[in-house]
N, C-alpha and C positions, 0 to 999 in steps of 0.2 A: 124368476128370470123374465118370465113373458108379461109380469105385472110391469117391472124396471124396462122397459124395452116402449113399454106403451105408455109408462109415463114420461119417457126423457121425449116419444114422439110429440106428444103434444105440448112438453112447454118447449121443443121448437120449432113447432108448428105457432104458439102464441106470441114467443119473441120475433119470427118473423112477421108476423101480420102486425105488431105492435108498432113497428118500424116503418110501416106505411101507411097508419093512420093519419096522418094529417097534408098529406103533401101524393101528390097521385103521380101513378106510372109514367115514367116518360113514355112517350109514342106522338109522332109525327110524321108528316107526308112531306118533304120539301124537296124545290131546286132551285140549282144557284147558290146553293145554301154553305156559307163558310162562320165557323165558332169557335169559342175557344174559352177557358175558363182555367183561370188559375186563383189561388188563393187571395189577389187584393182585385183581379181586375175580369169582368167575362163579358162576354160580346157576342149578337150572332148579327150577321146581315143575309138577305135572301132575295129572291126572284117571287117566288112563290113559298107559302109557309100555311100546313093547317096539323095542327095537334096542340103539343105542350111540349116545353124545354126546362128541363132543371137547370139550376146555376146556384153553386155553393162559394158563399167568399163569408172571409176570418176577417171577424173584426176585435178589436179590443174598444178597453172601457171610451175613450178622449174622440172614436173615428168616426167618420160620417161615410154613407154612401150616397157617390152620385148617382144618377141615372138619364137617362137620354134615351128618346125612341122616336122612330118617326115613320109612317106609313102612307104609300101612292091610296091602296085599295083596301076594303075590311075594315075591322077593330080587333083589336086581341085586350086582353086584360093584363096585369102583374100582381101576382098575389106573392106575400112575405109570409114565411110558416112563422107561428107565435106557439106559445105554450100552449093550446087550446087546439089548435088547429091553424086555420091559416087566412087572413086577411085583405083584402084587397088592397096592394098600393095605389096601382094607376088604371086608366084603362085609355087606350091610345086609339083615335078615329083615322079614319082617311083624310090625309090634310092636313094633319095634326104632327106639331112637331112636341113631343114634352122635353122640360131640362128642370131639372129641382134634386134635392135631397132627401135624406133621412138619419136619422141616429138609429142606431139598431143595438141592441142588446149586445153583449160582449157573449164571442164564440162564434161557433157557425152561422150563420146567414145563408136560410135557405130560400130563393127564390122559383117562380114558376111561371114564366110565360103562355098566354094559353090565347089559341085564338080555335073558336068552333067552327068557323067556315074559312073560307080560305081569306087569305091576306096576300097582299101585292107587296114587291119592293120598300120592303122594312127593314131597319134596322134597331137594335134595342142593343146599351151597354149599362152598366154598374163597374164601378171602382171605389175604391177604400180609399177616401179624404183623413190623415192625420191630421188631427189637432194640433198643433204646437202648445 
């Protein structure tokens, strides 16, 4: 019993650490701060912004995602998780306004906003572009 007891602890203690291998805790300081994130479309816009932000959007095989960001003060980064781990897409300056796309693998699309010192009056979106 006390063997089956220690090992069901540890494979889930492994499947949850497995699970956050590639894409890191959210944790963030902001204000002003309004988000939102649904399955084709997420969004956050702010005052002040210092951590990281998850955003998960469904894409299938044909869809692109847009993306859009733009900041007074700072730079934050946008990284997309891949099979490996996770990639840089963008990295956004002060002054700087980005608008482009991407194709993304069919399934989840998990993104991470990440800014290490604080950030001014930002805003950053993604939406699911069908192909026709």
């Amino acid at each position: 019993m006390k063997k089956t007891v220690i090992s069901f602890l540890f494979a889930l203690v492994a499947i949850s650490l497995s699970g956050c291998a590639s894409m890191s805790t959210q944790s963030y300081s902001a204000s002003g701060f309004v988000h939102n994130n649904t399955d084709s479309r997420a969004f956050m816009d702010f005052n002040r912004f210092k951590g990281n932000m998850n955003f998960t959007l469904e894409a299938e095989g044909s869809d692109r995602i847009h993306y859009s960001a733009s900041l007074e003060e700072g730079s934050a980064v946008v990284y997309v998780k891949s099979g490996d781990g996770k990639e840089e897409l963008f990295t956004v300056e002060a002054g700087e306004d980005i608008d482009s796309s991407f194709k993304p693998e069919s399934g989840d699309v998990h993104l991470e906003f990440v800014a290490d010192d604080t950030c001014r009056g930002g805003k950053v979106s993604f939406e699911i572009e069908e192909e026709l």
